[in-house]
C-alpha positions as CSV (number, residue, x, y, z in Angstrom):
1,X,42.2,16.6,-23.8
2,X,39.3,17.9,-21.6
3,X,41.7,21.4,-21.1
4,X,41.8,21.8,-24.8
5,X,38.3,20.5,-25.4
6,X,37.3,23.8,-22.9
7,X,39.5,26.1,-24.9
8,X,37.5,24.8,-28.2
9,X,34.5,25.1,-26.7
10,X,34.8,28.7,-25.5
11,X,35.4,30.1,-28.8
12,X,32.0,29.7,-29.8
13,X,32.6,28.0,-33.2
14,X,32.0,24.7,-32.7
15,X,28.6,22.8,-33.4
16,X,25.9,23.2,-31.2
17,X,25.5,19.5,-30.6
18,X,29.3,18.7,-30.3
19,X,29.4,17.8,-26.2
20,X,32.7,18.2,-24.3
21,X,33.1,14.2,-23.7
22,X,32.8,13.2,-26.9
23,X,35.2,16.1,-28.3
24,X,37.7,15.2,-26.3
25,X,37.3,11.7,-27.4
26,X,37.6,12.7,-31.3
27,X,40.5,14.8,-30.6
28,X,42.4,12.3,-28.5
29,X,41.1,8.8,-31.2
30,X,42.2,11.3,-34.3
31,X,44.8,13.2,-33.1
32,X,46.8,10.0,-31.5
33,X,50.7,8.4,-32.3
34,X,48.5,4.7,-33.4
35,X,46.7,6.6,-36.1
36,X,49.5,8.5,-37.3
37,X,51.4,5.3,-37.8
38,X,48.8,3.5,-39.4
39,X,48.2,6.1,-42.1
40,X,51.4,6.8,-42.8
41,X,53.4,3.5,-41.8
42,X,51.2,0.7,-43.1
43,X,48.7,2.9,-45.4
44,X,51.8,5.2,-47.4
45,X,50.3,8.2,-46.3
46,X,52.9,11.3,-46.4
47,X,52.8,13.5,-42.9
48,X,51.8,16.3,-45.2
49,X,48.6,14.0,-46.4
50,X,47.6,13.2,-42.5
51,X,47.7,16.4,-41.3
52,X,45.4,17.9,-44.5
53,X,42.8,15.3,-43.7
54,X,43.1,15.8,-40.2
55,X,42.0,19.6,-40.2
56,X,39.9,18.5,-43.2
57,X,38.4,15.9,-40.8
58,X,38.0,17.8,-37.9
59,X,36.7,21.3,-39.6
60,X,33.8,19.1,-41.3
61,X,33.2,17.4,-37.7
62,X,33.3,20.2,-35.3
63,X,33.1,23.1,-36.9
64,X,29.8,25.8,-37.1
65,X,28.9,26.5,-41.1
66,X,29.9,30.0,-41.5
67,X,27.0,32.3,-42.2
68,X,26.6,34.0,-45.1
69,X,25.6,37.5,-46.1
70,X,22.3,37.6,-47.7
């Protein structure tokens, strides 16, 4: 997760504050088998449903706000 926490990291869009540990710790807690199976095993979520919230989840969490033209 580090490997693709770098790759993140270099494109420049992510939030200032977001620090390599920790987003390699949100991507590997979020993106794991256990939550998966949770949401969609126990909770009735559809695949489709998980994997909106998850780039939902993870745009609002790591992503800069676009700026816009004045």
């Amino acid at each position: 997760m580090h490997l693709f926490a770098d790759d993140l990291l270099a494109t420049g869009e992510l939030r200032a504050e977001v620090e390599r540990d920790e987003l390699a710790d949100t991507l590997w807690t979020m993106g794991s088998p256990e939550l998966f199976l949770l949401l969609t095993q126990e909770r009735g979520w559809s695949g489709e449903r998980f994997s909106a919230w998850l780039a939902t989840s993870w745009h609002r969490l790591l992503l800069r706000e676009p700026h816009h033209a004045a």
